[in-house]
N, C-alpha and C positions, 0 to 999 in steps of 0.2 A: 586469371582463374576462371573454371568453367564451372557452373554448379548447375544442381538441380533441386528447386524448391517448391516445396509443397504446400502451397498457403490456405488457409481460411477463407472460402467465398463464401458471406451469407447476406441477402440481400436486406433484411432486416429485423428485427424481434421475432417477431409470428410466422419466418419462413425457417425452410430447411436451409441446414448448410453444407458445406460440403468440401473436400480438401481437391485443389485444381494444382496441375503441374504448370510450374514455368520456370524453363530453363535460361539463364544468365549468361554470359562470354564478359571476357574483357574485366572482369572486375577487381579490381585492385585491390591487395592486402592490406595495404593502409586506410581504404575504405572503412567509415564506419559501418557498423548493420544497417542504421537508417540510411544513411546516403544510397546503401548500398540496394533499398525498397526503393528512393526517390529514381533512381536509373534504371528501375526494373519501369514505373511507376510511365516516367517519361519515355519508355519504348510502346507500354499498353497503348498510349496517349496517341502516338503518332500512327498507330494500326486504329486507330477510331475503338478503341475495347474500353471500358472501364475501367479507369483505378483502382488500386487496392487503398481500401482505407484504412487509416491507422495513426493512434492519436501519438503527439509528438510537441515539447513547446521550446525547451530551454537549450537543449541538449546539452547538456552541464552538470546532468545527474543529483541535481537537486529538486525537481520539480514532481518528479514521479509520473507523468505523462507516456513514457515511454513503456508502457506493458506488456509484453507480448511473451509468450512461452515457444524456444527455441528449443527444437530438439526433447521436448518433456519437460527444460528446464526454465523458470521464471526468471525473466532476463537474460537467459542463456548461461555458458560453460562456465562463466568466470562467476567468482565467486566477490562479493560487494563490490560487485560493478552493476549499473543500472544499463539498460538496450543500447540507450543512446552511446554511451563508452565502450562498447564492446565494439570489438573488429573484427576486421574480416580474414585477420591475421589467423585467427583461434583455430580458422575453419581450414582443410584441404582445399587442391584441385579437386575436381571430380566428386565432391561431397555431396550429399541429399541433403537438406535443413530442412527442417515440418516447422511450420511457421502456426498458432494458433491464437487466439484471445484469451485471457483467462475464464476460469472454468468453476461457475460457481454460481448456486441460485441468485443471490443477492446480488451478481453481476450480470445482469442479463446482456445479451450480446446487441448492440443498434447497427452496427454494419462491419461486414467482414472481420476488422480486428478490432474493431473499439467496441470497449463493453460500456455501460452505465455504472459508475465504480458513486455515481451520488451519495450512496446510504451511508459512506463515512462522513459524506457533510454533514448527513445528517446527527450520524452520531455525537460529530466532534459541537454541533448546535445544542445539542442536548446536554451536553457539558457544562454549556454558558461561559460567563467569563470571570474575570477574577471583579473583584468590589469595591476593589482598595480605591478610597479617593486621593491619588498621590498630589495634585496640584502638581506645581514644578518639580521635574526631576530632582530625584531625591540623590546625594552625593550615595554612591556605592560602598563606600569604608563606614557607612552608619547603619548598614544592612551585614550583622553577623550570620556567615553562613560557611559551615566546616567546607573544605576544599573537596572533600570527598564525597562530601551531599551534591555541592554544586554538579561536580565533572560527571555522577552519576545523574542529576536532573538534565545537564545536559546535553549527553549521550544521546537520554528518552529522546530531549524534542529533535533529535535529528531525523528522526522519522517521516519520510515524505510521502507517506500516505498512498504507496502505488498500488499495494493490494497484493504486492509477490507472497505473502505471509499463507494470504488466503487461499491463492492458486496452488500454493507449494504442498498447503494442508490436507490432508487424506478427505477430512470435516467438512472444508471451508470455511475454518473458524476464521475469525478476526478475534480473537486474544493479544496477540501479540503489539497490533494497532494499538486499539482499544488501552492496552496497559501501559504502551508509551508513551499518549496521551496524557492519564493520571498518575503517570511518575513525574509523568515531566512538572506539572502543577503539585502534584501531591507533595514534593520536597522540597517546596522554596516556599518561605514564608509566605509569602504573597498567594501562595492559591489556599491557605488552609481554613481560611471562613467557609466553603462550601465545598471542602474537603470529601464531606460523607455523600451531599447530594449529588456532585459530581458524579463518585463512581455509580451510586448510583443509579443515574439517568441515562447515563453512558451506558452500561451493562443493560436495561433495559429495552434502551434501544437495540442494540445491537443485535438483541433476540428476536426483537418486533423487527425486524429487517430479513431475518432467514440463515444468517449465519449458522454454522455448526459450532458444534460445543470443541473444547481443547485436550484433546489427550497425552500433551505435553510428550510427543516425538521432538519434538525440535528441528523439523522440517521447514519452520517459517523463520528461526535463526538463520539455518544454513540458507535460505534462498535472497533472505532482505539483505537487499545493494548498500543499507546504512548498516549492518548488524548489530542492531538494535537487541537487545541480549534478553534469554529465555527469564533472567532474575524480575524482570517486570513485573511478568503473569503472577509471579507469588507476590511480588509488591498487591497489585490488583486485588488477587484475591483476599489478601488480609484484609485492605483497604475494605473492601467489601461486607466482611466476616464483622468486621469492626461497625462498621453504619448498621448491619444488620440487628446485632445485639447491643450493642453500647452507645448509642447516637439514638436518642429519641426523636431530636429536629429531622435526623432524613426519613427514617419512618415518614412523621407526619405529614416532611413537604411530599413525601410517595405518594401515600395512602389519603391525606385531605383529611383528617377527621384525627389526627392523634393517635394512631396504631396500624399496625398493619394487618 
C-alpha cells in the first residue's frame, strides 16, 4: 500500500504546530497503525530527520497510551478499538490519513503527538482510595453483591483513561472519565464510606483542570475503545446531587468549617 499522511509537527508546548506531508510505499495491511508510524519513524531516522513522537506502551489496548486522532476520529475508523489494534487493513491504497494529538485545553500538546493527558491523574488522586481495613483477603461468597451491580461496576472500571471521550467532545468534557471512575467505586460496597466525598473531589478537580462541561451528545460513548456507557454521567450526577443536599460529611470535608 502507498499512502499519504499528514501528521502533527509541533516542537513543543509554547511552539506553533503544523501538519507536514509524509508519503509511505510498501506498507502492509496486516500492519498495525503503530507499526505502521515505527517504519515511517525508522525511514526519517536513516535521512538524519527527526522522529515523530508518539506515545505508545502496551499495545494490547488496555493501557490507553495510544491516542491519536486519525482522520477526525479518536483512535480512528473502528469503533471500541484503541490505535494500537487498528490496521492498516481499514485504510485504502492511495489513501490521505491526518494524523493529530488530541485537542483540548487540559491536554496541552509536549511534542508532535503526545499531549500531557496528567490531570486524570490527577483527578483519579483526588478521588483517594477506598479505607476498608481488609487484613487477609476476605473469601468473595461473604461479599453479597447483585450480579447486575457487579457486571455494571465493572464495565465502569474498564475504563483506560486514554482521553478519546475528551477529544471526541464538542466541550472537552471529561464526564464520561470522571463517571466511570465513581461508578466503578460508587457500586461496590467497598467504596461507599467516601462515597459523597469522592464525587466530590473528583468533579472539582476536574473543573480546576479546564475541562468543558457535558451536553450529553454521546460523542464520548461512540469514540471510547472500552464503551464505557453514557448511564454513568447520570450515575455521577445523582451521586453528586446527592452529597450536595443530603450528605453533610462531604459538605464539610469541602468546605472545612461544616457548610458550604
Amino acid at each position: 500500500m502507498k499512502l499519504k499522511l499528514k501528521i502533527w509537527r509541533q516542537r513543543d508546548t509554547s511552539s506553533s504546530g503544523h501538519l507536514k506531508d509524509y508519503p509511505v510505499d510498501d506498507i502492509s495491511p496486516d500492519m498495525s497503525f503503530l507499526e505502521m508510524l515505527d517504519i515511517l519513524n525508522l525511514s526519517l531516522v536513516k535521512k538524519g530527520e527527526t522522529a515523530i513522537e508518539f506515545d505508545h506502551d502496551c499495545r494490547e489496548g488496555i493501557c490507553g497510551s495510544c491516542s491519536l486522532m486519525i482522520n477526525g476520529d479518536p483512535h480512528g475508523p473502528d469503533t471500541g478499538t484503541a490505535t494500537c489494534q487498528l490496521h492498516m487493513r481499514r485504510f485504502k491504497d492511495g489513501d490521505t490519513i491526518v494524523i493529530e494529538p488530541w485537542r483540548a485545553r487540559a491536554f496541552p500538546v509536549i511534542k508532535d503527538l503526545v499531549t500531557d493527558r496528567t490531570a486524570f491523574d490527577r483527578i483519579i488522586g483526588a478521588g483517594g482510595y477506598v479505607s476498608i481495613n481488609t487484613g487477609n483477603a476476605q473469601d468473595a461468597n461473604n461479599i453479597l453483591i447483585g450480579k447486575h451491580v457487579l457486571e455494571d461496576a465493572m464495565d465502569a472500571a474498564q475504563c483506560i483513561g486514554c482521553g478519546a471521550c475528551v477529544a471526541a467532545c464538542k466541550n472537552a468534557s471529561a464526564m464520561l472519565f470522571v463517571s466511570a471512575k465513581v461508578a466503578h467505586l460508587g457500586k461496590l460496597p467497598q467504596g461507599q464510606p467516601e462515597r459523597s466525598v469522592r464525587v466530590w473531589n473528583m468533579v472539582e478537580t476536574m473543573d480546576k483542570e479546564g475541562f468543558g462541561s457535558c451536553s450529553n451528545t454521546g460523542a464520548c460513548e461512540a469514540a471510547c475503545p472500552k464503551e464505557i456507557k453514557l448511564e454513568n454521567i447520570a450515575f455521577l450526577n445523582r451521586d453528586l446531587m446527592k452529597a450536595t443536599f443530603c450528605d453533610s460529611s462531604a459538605l464539610k470535608t469541602r468546605s472545612g468549617d461544616g457548610g458550604a
